[in-house]
N, CA, C and O of each residue as an XYZ file, in Angstrom:
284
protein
N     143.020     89.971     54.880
C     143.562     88.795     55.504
C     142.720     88.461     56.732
O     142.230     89.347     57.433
N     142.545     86.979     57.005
C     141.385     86.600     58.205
C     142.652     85.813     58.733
O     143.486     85.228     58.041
N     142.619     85.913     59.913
C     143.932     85.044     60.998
C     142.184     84.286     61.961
O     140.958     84.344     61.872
N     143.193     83.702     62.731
C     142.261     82.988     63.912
C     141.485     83.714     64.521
O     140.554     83.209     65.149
N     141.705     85.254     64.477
C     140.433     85.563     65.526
C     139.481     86.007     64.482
O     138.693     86.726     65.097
N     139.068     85.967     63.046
C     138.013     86.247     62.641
C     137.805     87.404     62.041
O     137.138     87.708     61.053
N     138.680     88.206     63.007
C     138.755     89.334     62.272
C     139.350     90.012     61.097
O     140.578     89.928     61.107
N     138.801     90.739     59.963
C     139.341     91.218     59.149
C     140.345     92.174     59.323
O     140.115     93.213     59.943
N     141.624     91.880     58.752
C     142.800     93.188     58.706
C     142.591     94.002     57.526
O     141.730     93.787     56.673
N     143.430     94.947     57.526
C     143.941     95.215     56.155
C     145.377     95.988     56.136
O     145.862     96.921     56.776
N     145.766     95.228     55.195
C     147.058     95.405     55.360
C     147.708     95.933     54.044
O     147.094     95.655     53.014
N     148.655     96.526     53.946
C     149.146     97.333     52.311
C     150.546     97.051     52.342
O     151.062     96.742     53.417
N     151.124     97.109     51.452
C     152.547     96.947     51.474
C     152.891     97.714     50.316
O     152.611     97.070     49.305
N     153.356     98.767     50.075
C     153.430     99.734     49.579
C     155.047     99.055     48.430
O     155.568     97.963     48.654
N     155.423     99.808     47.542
C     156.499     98.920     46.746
C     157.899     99.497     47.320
O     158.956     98.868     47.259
N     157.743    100.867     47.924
C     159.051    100.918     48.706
C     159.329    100.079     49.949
O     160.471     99.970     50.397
N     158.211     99.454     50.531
C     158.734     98.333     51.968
C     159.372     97.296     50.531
O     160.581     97.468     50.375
N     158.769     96.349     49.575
C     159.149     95.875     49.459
C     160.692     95.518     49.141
O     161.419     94.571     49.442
N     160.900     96.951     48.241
C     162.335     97.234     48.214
C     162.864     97.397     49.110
O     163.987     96.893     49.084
N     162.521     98.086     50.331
C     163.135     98.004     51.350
C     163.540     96.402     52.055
O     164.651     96.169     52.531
N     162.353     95.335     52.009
C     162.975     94.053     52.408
C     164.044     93.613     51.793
O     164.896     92.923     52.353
N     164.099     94.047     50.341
C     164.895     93.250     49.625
C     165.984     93.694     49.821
O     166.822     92.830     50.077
N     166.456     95.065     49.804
C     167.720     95.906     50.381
C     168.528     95.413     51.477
O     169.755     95.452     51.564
N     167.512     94.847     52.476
C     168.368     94.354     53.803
C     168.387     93.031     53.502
O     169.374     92.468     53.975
N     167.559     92.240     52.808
C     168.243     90.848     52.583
C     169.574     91.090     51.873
O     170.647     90.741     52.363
N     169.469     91.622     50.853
C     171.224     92.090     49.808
C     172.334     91.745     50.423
O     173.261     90.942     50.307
N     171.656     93.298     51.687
C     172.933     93.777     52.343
C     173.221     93.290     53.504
O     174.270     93.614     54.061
N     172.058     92.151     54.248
C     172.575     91.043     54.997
C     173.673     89.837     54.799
O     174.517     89.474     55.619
N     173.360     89.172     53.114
C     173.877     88.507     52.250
C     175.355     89.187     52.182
O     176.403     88.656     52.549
N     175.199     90.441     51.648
C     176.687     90.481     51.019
C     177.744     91.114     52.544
O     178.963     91.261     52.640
N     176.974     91.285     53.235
C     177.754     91.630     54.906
C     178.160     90.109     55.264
O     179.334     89.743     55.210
N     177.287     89.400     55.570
C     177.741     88.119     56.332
C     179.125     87.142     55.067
O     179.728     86.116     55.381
N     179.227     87.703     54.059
C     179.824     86.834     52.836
C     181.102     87.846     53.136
O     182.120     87.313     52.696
N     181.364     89.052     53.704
C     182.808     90.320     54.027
C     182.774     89.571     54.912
O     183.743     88.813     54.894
N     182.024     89.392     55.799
C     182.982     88.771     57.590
C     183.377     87.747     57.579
O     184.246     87.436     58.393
N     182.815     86.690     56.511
C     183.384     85.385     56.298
C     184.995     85.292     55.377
O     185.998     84.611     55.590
N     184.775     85.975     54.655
C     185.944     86.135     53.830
C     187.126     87.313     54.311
O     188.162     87.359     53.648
N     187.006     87.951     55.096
C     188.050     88.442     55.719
C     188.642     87.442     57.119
O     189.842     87.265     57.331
N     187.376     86.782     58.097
C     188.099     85.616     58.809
C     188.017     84.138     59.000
O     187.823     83.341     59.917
N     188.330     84.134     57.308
C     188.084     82.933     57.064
C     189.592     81.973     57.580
O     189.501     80.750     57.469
N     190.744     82.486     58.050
C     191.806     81.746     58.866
C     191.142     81.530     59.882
O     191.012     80.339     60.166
N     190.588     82.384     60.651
C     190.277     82.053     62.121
C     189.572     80.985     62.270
O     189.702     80.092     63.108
N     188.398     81.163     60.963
C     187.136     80.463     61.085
C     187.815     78.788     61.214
O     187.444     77.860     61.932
N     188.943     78.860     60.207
C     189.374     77.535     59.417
C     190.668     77.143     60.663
O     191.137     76.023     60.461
N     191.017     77.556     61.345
C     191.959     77.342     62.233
C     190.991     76.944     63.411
O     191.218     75.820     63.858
N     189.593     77.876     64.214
C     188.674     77.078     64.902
C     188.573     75.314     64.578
O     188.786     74.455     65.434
N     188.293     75.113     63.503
C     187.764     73.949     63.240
C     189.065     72.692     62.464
O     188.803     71.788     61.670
N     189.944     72.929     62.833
C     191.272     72.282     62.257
C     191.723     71.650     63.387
O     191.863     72.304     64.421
N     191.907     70.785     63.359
C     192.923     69.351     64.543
C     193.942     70.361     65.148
O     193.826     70.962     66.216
N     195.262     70.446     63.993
C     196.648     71.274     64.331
C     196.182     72.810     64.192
O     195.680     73.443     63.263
N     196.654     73.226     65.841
C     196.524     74.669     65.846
C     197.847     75.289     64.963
O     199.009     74.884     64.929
N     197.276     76.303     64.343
C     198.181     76.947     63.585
C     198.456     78.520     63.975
O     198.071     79.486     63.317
N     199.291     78.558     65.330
C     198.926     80.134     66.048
C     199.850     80.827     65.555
O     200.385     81.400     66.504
N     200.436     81.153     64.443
C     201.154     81.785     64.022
C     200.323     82.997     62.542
O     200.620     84.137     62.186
N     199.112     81.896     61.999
C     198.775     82.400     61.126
C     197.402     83.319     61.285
O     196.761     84.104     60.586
N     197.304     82.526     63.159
C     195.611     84.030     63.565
C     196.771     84.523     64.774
O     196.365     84.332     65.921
N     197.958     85.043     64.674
C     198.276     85.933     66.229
C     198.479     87.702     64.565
O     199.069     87.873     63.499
N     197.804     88.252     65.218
C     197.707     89.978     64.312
C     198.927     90.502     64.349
O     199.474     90.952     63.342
N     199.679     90.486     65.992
C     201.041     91.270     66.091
C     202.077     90.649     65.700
O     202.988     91.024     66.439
N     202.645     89.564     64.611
C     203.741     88.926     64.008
C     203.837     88.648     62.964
O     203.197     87.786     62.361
N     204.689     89.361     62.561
C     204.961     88.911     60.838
C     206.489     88.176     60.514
O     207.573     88.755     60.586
N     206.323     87.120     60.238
C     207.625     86.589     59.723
C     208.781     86.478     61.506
O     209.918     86.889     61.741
N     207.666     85.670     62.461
C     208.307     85.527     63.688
C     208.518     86.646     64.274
O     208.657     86.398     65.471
N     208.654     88.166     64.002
C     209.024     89.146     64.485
C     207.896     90.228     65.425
O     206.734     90.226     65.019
N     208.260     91.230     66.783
C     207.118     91.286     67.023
C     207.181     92.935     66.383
O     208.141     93.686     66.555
N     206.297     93.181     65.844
C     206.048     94.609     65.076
C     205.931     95.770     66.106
O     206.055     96.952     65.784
N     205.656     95.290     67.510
C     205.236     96.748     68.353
C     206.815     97.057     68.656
O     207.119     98.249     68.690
N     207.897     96.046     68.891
C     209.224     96.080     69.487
C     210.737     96.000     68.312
O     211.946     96.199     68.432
N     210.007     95.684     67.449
C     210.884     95.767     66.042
C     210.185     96.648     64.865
O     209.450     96.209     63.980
N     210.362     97.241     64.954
C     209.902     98.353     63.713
C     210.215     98.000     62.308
O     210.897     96.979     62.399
N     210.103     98.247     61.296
C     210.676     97.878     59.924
C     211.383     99.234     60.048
O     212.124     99.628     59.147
């Protein structure tokens, strides 16, 4: 490979980097597609007119508060 300064490189890419790029694209892909789909209320409640704080508050189920009412 010749870049701007003229000089010759040499460069190898062996077939485990390549697998290796491809591994972290995967597992970039299928990571960012878990964080979307586990907060996808929040995401969708961010960007919604009517706040809906009942369906992103963690400590209430069915109006009740879980640390002070036990099942």
């Amino acid at each position: 490979m010749t870049f701007t300064t003229g000089f010759s490189m040499l460069a190898y890419l062996d077939p485990g980097t390549g697998s290796m790029v491809l591994q972290l694209l995967i597992g970039g892909f299928l990571g960012g597609a878990f964080i979307i789909k586990h907060q996808w209320k929040r995401i969708t409640n961010f960007f919604s007119k009517n706040k809906d704080t009942t369906a992103s508050s963690d400590n209430t189920e069915n109006g009740k508060n879980q640390a002070t009412d036990p099942k």
